[in-house]
N, C-alpha and C positions, 0 to 999 in steps of 0.2 A: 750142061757142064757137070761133070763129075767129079771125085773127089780119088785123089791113089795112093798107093801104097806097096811098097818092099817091103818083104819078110826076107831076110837071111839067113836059112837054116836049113838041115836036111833031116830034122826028127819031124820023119813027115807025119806021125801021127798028131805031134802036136800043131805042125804045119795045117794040116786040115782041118782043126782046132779052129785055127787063130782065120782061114779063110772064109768059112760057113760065118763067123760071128762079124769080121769086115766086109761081108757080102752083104748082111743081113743090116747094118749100118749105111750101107751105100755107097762102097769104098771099094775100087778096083784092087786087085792085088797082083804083082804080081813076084813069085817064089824066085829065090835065086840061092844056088846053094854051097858058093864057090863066092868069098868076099872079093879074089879078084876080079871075077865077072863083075860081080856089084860094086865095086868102086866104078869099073869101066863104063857098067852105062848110068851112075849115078852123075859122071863127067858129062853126060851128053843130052841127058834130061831132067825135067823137073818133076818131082814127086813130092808129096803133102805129108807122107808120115814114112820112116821107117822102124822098121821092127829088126830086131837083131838078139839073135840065140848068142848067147855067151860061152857055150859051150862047145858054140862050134871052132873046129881048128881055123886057124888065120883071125879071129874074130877080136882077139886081142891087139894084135897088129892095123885091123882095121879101124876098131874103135881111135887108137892112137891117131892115127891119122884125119879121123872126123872131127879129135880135138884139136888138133893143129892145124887146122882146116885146111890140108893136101888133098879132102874129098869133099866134093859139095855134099852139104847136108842139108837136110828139110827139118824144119820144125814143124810136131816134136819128134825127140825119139825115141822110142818106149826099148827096152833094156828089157828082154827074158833070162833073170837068171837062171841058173844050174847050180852045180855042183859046189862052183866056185861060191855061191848065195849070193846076198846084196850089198856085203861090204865094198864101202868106195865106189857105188858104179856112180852117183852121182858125180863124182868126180872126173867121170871117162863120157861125162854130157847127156847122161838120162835125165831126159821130161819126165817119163814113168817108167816103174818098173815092177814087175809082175814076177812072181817062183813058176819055175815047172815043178812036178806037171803041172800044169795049167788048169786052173780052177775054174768054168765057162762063166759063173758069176763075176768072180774077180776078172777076168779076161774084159766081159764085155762093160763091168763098171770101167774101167782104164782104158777102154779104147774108145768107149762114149764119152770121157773125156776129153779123150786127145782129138779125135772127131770137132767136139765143142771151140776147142782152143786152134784146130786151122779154119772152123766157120768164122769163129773171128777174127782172123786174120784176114779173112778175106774180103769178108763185109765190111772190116773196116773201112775199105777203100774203095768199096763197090760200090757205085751211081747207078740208078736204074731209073732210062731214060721216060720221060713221061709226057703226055699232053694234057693237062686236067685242069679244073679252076681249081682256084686257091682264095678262100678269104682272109683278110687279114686287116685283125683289129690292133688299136693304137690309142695313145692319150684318152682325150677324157670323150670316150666315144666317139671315134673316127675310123672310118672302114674303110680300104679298096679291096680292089678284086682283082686278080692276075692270075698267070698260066704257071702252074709248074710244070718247070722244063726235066729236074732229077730230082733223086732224093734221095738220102744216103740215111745210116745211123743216128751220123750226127747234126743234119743238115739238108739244108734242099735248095735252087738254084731258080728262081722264077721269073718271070719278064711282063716288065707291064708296056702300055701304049708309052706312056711317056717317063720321065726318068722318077726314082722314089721322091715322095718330099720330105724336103730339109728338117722338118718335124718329128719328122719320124725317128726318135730316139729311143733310149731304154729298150722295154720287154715289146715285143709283139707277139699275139696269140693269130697263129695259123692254124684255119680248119678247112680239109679236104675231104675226100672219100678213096677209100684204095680199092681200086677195082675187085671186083670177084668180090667187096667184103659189104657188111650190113652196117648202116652209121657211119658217124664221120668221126674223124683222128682231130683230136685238138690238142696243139701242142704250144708250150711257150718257145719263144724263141729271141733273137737279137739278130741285129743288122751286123752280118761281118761285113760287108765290101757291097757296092757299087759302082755300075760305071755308065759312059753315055750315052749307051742303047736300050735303056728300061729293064736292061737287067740288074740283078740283086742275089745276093747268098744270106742266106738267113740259118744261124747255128742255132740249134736246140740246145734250151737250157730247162730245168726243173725238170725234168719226163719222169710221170710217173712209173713205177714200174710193171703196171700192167700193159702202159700204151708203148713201152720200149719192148716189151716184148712180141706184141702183136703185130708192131714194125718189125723186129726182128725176123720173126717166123715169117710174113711176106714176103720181105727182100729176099731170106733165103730161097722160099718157092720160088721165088722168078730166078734169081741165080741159077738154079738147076734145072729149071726149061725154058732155059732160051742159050 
């Protein structure tokens, strides 16, 4: 699964610019240089970032429009000013916004983050499905063992033979192993939900922030090959 992106502009040198460094990020693009084209197929599909020259004719009219939301828009959307510079564009819905010419430093720190801020978005909600043991400790030393079935950010989904026991309250400390990786992930966690098939949701609480990140960087890997 890939990641994409609209540029809306026809200074194609900084057009080429702004591609080589979204290529280079992992970010399809693709140029459109006519806002009305680009309203048109922004109506009819989904894109994760757009990019929009302020200098281009119509671009004003179209901005208007993505604030009044008569155009589907993607979050975020990074604002190339011009001539016109950066007063008020936050106001016409810029996530970021960058000067021409375009600075390949400045360019790729602002598109690295706006990159950052749709992986979030995405992984927020991403479950990636799994077959693994899971241990899992409780009170004053008591252990089972069960299968993780997903596992998200913030949480994971797992099933055991029979249903959790009533005991099992407060913090649980879950440890697995993430394929392809060396050692095991141990994480606190709590009992969100239950039901009467030995399944269980168990929300992550306390994560360190090295072990949030190493989940993080995983999930994303599998994200983008499969």
């Amino acid at each position: 699964m890939t990641l994409s992106s609209m540029v809306v502009s026809r200074d194609w040198q900084e057009v080429s610019v702004l591609e080589c460094i979204l290529s280079s990020l992992h970010i399809c693009v693709d140029v459109e240089s006519e806002p009305e084209r680009a309203r048109a197929k922004l109506a009819k599909s989904k894109i994760d970032a757009l990019i929009v020259d302020c200098d281009l004719d119509g671009a004003e009219r179209f901005l208007r429009r993505l604030l009044h939301g008569t155009v589907q828009n993607s979050v975020p959307l990074v604002m190339v000013s011009g001539s016109s510079g950066r007063e008020n564009l936050e106001s016409k819905g810029a996530t970021f916004v960058f000067e021409k010419p375009i600075s390949v430093e400045q360019a790729v720190h602002t598109l690295s983050a706006a990159r950052n801020m749709i992986l979030d978005g995405r992984l927020r909600y991403h479950r990636q499905a799994l077959d693994l043991p899971v241990s899992l400790n409780y009170g004053s030393g008591r252990r089972l063992n069960a299968h993780l079935i997903n596992l998200s950010q913030g949480g994971m989904r797992i099933h055991l033979q029979r249903r959790l026991p009533m005991t099992m309250t407060g913090q649980v400390r879950v440890t697995f192993a993430l394929p392809g990786t060396k050692g095991c992930v141990k994480l606190q966690g709590e009992v969100a939900w239950v039901d009467q098939h030995g399944n269980a949701g168990i929300r992550f609480v306390e994560t360190s922030r090295g072990v949030k990140r190493e989940l993080q960087l995983w999930l994303e890997q599998q994200y983008f090959t499969h």
